[in-house]
SEBALO-97348 format. One record per residue (C-alpha): residue number from 1; x, y, z. Coordinates in steps of 0.2 Angstrom, whole numbers. Example, Ala and Ser with C-alpha at 12.3 -4.5 7.8 and 13.67 -1.06 7.14 Angstrom:
% residues 2
+-----+-------+-------+-------+
|  nr |  east | north |    up |
+-----+-------+-------+-------+
|   1 |    62 |   -22 |    39 |
|   2 |    68 |    -5 |    36 |
+-----+-------+-------+-------+
% end
This chain:
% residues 421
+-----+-------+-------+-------+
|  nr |  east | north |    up |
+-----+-------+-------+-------+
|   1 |     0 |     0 |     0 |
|   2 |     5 |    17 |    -2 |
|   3 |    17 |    25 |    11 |
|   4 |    17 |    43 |    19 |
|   5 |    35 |    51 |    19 |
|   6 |    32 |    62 |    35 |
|   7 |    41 |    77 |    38 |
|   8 |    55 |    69 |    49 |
|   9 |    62 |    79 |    67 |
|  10 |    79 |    82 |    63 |
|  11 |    87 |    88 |    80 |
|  12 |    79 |    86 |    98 |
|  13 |    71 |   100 |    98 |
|  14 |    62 |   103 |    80 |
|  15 |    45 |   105 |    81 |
|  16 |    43 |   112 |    62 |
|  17 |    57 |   115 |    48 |
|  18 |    58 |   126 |    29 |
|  19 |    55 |   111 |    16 |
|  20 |    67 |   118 |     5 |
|  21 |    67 |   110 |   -11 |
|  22 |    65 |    92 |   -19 |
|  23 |    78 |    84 |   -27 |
|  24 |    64 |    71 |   -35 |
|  25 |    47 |    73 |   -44 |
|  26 |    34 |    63 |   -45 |
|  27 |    34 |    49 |   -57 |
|  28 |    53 |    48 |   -51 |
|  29 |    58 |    28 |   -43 |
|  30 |    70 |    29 |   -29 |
|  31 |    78 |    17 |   -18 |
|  32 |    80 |    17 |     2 |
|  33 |    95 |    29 |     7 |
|  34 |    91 |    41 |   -10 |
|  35 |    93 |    59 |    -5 |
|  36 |    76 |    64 |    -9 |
|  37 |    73 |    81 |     0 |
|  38 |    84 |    94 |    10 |
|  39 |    75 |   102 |    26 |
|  40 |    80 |   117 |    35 |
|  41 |    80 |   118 |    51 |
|  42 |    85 |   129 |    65 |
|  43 |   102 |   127 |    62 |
|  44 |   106 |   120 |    45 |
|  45 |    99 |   113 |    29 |
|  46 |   102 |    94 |    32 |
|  47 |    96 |    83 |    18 |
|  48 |    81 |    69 |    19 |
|  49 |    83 |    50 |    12 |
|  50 |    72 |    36 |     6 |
|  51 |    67 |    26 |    20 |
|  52 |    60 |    12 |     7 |
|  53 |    62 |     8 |   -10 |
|  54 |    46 |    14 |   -24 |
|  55 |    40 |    28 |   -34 |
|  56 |    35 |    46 |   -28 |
|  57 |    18 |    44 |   -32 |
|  58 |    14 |    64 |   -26 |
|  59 |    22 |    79 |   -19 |
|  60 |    11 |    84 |    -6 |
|  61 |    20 |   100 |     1 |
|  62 |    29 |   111 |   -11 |
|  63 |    47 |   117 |   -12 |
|  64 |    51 |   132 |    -5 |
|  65 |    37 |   127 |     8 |
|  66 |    39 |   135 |    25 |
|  67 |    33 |   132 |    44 |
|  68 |    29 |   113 |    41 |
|  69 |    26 |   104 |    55 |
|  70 |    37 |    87 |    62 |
|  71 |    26 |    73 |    56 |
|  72 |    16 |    79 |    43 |
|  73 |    16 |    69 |    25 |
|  74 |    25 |    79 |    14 |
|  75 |    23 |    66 |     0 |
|  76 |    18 |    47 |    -6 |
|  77 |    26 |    35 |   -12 |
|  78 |    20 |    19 |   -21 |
|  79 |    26 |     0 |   -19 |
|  80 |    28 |    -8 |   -36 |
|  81 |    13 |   -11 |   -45 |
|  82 |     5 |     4 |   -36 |
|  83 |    -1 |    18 |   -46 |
|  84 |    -8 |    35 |   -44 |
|  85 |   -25 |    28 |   -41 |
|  86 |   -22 |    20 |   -25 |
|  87 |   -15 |    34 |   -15 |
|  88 |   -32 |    40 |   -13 |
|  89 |   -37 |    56 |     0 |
|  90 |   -20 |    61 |     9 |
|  91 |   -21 |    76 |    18 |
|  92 |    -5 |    85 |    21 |
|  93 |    -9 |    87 |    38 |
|  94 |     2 |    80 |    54 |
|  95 |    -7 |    63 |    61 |
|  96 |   -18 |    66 |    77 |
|  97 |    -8 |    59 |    88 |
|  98 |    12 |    61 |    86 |
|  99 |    24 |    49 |    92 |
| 100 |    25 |    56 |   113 |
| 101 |    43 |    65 |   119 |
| 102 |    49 |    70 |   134 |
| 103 |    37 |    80 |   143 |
| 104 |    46 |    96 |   142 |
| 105 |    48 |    95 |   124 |
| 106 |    36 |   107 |   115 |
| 107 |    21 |   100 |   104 |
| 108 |    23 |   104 |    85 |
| 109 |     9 |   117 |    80 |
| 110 |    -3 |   110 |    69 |
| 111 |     0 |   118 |    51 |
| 112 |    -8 |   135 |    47 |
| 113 |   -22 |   135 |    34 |
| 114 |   -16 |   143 |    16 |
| 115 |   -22 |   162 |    18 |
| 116 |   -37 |   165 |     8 |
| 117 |   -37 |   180 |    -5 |
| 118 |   -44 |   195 |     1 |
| 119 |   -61 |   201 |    -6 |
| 120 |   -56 |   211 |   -21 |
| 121 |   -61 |   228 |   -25 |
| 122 |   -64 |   233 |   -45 |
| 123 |   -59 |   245 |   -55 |
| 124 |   -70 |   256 |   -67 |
| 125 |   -66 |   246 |   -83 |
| 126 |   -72 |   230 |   -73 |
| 127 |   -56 |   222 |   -69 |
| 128 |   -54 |   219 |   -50 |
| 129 |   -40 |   224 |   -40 |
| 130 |   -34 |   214 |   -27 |
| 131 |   -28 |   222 |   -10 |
| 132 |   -26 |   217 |     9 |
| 133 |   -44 |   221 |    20 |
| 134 |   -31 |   234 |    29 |
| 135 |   -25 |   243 |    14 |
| 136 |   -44 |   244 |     7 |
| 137 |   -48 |   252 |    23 |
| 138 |   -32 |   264 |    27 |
| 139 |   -36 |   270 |     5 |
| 140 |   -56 |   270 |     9 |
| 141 |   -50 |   284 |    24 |
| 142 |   -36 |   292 |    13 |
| 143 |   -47 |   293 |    -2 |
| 144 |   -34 |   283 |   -10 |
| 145 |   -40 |   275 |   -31 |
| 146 |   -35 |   258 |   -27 |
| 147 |   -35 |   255 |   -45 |
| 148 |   -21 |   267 |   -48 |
| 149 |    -8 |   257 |   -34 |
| 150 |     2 |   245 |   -39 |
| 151 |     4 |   232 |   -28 |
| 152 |    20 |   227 |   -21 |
| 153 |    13 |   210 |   -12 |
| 154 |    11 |   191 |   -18 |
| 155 |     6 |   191 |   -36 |
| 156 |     6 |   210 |   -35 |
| 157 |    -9 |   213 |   -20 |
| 158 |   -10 |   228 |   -14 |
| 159 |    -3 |   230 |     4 |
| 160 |    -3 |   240 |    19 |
| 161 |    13 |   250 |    13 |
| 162 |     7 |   252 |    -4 |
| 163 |    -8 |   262 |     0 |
| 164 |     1 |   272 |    16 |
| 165 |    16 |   279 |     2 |
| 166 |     0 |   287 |    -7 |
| 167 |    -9 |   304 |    -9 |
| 168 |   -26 |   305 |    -9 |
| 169 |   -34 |   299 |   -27 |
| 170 |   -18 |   293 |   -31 |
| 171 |    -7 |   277 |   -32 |
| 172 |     6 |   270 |   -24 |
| 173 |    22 |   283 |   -24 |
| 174 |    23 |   299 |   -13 |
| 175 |    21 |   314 |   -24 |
| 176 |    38 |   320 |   -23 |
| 177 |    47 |   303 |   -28 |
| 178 |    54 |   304 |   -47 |
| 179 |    53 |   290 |   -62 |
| 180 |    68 |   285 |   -53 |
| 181 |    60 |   282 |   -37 |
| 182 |    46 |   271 |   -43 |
| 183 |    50 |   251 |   -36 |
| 184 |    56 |   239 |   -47 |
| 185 |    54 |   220 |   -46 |
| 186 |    56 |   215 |   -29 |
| 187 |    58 |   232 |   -23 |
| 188 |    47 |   240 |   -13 |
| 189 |    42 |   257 |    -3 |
| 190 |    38 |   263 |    16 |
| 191 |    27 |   275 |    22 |
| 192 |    42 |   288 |    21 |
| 193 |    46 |   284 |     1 |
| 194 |    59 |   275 |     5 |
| 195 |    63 |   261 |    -7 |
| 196 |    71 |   245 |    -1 |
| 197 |    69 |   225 |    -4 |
| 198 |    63 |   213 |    10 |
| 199 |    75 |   197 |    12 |
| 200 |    68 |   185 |    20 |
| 201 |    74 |   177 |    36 |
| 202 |    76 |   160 |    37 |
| 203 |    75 |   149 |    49 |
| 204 |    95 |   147 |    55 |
| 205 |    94 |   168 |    57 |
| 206 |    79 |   166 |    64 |
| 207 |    83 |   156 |    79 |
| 208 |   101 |   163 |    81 |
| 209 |    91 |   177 |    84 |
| 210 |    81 |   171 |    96 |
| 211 |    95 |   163 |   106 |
| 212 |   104 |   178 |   106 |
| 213 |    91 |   188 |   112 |
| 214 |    88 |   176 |   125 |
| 215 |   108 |   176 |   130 |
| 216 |   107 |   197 |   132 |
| 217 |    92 |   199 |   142 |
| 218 |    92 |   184 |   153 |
| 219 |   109 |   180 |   155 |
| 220 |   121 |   192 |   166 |
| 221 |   135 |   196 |   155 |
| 222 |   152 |   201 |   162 |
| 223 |   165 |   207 |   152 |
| 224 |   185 |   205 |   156 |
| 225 |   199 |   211 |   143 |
| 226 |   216 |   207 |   144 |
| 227 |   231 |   208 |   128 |
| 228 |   240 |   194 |   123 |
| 229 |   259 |   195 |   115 |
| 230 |   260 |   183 |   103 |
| 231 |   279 |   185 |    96 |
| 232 |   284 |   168 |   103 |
| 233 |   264 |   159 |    96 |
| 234 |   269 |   168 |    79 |
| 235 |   286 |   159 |    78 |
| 236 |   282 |   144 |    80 |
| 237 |   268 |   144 |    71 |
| 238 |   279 |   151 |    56 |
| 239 |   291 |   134 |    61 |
| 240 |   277 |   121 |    61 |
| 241 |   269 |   126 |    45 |
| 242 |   289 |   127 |    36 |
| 243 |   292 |   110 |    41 |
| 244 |   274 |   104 |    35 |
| 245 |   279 |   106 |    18 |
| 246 |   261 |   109 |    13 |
| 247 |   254 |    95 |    20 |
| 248 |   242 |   106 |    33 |
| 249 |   244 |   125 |    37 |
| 250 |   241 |   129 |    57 |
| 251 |   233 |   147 |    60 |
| 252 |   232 |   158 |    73 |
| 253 |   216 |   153 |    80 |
| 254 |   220 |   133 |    77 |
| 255 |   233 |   140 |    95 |
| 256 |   219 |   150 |   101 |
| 257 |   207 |   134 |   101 |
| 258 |   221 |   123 |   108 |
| 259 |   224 |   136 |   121 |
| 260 |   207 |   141 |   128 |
| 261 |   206 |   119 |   130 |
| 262 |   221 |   118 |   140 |
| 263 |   217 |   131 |   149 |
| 264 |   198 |   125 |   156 |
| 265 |   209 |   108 |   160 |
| 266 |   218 |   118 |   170 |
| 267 |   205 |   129 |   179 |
| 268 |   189 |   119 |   176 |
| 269 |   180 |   132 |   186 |
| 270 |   175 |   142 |   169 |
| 271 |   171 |   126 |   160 |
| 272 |   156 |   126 |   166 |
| 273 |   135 |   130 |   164 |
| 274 |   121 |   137 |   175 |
| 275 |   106 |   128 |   179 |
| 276 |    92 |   133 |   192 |
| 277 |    97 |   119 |   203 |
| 278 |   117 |   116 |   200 |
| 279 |   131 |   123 |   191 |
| 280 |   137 |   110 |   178 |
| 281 |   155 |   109 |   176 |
| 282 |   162 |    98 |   161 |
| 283 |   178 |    84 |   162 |
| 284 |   180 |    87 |   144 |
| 285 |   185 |   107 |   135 |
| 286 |   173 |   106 |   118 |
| 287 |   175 |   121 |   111 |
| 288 |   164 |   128 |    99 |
| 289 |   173 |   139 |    85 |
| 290 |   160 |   155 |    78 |
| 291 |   157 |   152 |    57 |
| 292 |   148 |   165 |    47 |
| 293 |   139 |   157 |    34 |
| 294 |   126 |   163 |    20 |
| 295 |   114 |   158 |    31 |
| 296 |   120 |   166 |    47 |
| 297 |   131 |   162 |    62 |
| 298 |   135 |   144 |    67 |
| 299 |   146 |   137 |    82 |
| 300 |   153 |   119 |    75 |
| 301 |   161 |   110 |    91 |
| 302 |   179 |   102 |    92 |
| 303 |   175 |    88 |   103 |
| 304 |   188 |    83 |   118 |
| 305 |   201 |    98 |   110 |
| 306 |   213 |    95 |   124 |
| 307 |   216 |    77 |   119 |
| 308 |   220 |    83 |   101 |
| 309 |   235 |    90 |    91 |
| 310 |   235 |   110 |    82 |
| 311 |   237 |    98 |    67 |
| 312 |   220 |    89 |    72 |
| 313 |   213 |   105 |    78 |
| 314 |   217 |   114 |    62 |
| 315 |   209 |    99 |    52 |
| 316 |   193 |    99 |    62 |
| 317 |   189 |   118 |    61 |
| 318 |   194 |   115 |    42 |
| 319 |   180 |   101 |    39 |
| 320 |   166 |   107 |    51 |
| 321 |   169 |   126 |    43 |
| 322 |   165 |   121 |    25 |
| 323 |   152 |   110 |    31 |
| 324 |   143 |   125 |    38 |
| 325 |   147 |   134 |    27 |
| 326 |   137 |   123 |    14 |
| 327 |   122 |   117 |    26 |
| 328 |   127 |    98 |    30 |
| 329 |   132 |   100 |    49 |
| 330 |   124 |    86 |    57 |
| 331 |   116 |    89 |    75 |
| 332 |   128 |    83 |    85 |
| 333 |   142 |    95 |    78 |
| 334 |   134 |   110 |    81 |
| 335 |   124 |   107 |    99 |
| 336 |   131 |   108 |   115 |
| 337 |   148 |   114 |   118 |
| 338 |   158 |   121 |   133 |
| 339 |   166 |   137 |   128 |
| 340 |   167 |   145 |   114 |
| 341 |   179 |   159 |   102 |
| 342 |   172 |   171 |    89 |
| 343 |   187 |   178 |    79 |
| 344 |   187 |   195 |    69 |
| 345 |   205 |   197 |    70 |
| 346 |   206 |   191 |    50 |
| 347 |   194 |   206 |    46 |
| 348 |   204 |   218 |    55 |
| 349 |   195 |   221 |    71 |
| 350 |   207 |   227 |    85 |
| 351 |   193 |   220 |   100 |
| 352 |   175 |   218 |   105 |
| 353 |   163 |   210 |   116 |
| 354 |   152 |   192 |   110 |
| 355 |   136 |   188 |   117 |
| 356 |   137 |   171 |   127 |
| 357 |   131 |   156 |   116 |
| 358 |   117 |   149 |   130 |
| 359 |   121 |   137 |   139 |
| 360 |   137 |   140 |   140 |
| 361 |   145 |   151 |   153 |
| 362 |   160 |   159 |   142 |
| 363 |   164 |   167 |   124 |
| 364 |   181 |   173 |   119 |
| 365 |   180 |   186 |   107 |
| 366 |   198 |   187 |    96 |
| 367 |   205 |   203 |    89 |
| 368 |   217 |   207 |    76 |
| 369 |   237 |   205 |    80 |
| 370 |   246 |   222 |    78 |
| 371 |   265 |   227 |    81 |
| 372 |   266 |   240 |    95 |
| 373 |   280 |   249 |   106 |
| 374 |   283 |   241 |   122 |
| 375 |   295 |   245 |   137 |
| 376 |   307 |   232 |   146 |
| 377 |   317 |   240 |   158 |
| 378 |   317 |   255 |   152 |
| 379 |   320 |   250 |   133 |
| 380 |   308 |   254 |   121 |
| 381 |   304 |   237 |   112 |
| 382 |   291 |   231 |    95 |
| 383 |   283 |   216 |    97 |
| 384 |   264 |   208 |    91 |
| 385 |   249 |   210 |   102 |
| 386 |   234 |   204 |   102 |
| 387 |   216 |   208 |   113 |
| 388 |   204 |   197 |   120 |
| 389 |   190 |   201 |   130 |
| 390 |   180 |   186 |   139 |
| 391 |   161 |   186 |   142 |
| 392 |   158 |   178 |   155 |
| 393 |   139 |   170 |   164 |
| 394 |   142 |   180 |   181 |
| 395 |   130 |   168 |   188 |
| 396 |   144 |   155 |   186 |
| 397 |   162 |   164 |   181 |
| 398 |   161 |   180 |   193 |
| 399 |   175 |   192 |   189 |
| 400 |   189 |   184 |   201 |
| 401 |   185 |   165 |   192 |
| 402 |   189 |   175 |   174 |
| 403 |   203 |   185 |   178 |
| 404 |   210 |   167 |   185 |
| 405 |   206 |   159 |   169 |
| 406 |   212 |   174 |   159 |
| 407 |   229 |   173 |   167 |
| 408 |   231 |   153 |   163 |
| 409 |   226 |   156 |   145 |
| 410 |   238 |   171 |   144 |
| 411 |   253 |   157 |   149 |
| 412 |   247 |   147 |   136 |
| 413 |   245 |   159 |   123 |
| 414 |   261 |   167 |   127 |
| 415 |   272 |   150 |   128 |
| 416 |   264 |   141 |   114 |
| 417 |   277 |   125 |   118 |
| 418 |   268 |   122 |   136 |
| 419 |   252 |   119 |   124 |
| 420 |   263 |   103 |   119 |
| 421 |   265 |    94 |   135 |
+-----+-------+-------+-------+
% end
């Protein structure tokens, strides 16, 4: 009989996901383990296989489809010998009852119905214009000739903005805008004339978003900044990477990774994370390393890092990096984590301050390496500095636990060869 490919849970806590696009149509035969689909969740677009072998009978939810609940049929598809008359009525809904999780999981939202079109209004050749109820109203009070607006919504209905940007018996642009003001395409225009183009968020921005909001209002931030030299971590860097011939090329922040681990062994104090009832602190350093990708930021994780080699390290960043980069981290990559550094140094940034990536209790935030005077005994000397500043949970790292930290890191980070025994 016909089987219903359900819109799968791709992490613990997916309740819905972005169906991005098919990689099949219908009529097309697959076997089990065919890459049929790619979802996005809240954190990548991870790719959808065959559970069975058969034909996609029908595409139930489109490409490009968003807000899709976990478990609802997103298509059919037919055993052999099956054909298109025997899928009969499937409703892309989600089933009644979905498989149970853990209690403090949230329940998937059913799916919203499909908006219906707005009554339309019509013009005086007969033709019908179609607009928003809220623009019909706010052009009924400005005295505003719907039939003269373009619209700047779906399939060109006419919307809110539309209508606000326009003078009374007129359309759509103010009456000071020029030819060269008039929106184009996707373009389109506020309340003040002001032209611009809606991008829309998806859903890896959208919960980054979220999280970092939650981090900054709920989570007591604490800020300590301290400056590294790094004459001695630039040498032998410059050594290692000589003698690899081109096999693998160490950077600054493979040391920088390596360092912040060594240093939570040695002061586990600010490996660490806040619940209500105990303060969680980790045997193992997992650091998560800060990507910007098209799609927004992403924290990869370099599990056990104080077990591993810079050459590992610098492999691993490598691997999870263009992964991000290209949407195929899988959950367990990017969740969790015990610490993590956000880099701008490559882009020129001489410091700033990170927001904390919840649950965690600590972000370094990594700035550039710049040559500067210094004094040693009364001699005026050049060397390479670099600023960190750590955020720190002060429900967990209060000021004296970071500066304690700081100052192991800063031994690491100043005599690279202790990072190596």
């Amino acid at each position: 009989m016909p089987i219903n490919v359900l819109m799968p849970a791709l992490s613990p806590t997916m309740t819905e996901g972005n169906l991005a696009k098919w990689l099949v149509k219908e009529g097309d035969a697959v076997e089990a383990g065919d890459v049929i689909a790619e979802i996005e969740t809240d954190k990548a677009t991870m790719e959808v296989e065959a559970v069975d072998e058969g034909t996609i009978g029908k595409i139930l939810i489109s490409g490009g489809t968003e807000g899709v609940a976990v478990n609802t049929p997103i298509a059919v598809l037919l055993e052999e010998g099956e054909s298109a008359n025997d899928i009969g009525d499937v409703s892309a809904e989600p089933p009644k009852e979905a498989p149970k999780k853990a209690e403090a999981a949230p329940k998937a939202d059913a799916p919203k119905p499909a908006a219906q079109p707005a009554p339309a209004a019509t013009q005086s050749n007969g033709s019908r214009v179609f607009a928003s109820p809220l623009a019909k109203r706010i052009a009924a009070d400005k005295g505003v000739d719907l039939s003269s607006v373009k619209g700047s919504g779906p399939r060109g209905r006419i919307v809110k903005a539309d209508v606000e940007g326009a003078k009374s018996g007129a359309g759509g642009v103010p009456t000071s805008a020029t030819a060269a003001d008039v929106p184009q395409g996707d373009e389109r225009i506020n309340e003040y004339g002001m032209i611009y183009t809606a991008v829309p968020n998806n859903n890896i921005k959208k919960i980054t978003a979220k999280r970092l909001l939650e981090s900054k209002t709920t989570v007591p931030h604490f800020y300590l900044t301290v400056e590294f030299q790094i004459d001695a971590l630039l040498a032998a860097r410059k050594q290692i990477n000589d003698q690899a011939n081109g096999d693998y090329k160490l950077s600054v922040n493979d040391f920088i990774v390596k360092a912040c681990a060594n240093a939570l062994q040695a002061y586990p104090a600010a490996n660490t994370q806040w619940t209500d009832d105990a303060v969680l602190q980790f045997k193992h350093s997992d650091i998560s390393v800060a990507v910007a990708t098209p799609n927004g930021l992403i924290t990869p994780i370099v599990k056990k890092a104080e077990t591993k080699g810079l050459r590992q390290i610098s492999a691993e960043v490598k691997e999870l990096a263009g992964k991000a980069r290209d949407g195929k981290l899988k959950p367990e990559e990017f969740q969790g984590g015990t610490f993590s550094v956000s880099n701008l140094g490559m882009y020129g940034i001489d410091d700033f301050t990170a927001i904390i990536n919840p649950p965690q209790s600590c972000i370094l935030a990594v700035g550039a390496g710049k040559q500067k005077p210094y004094v040693v005994n009364g001699e005026v000397k050049i060397g390479n500095f670099m600023t960190c500043t750590l955020s720190t949970d002060h429900r967990t790292v209060d000021g004296a636990v970071g500066a304690e930290f700081l100052q192991i890191l800063k031994q690491y980070i100043e005599n690279p060869v202790s990072m190596l025994v």
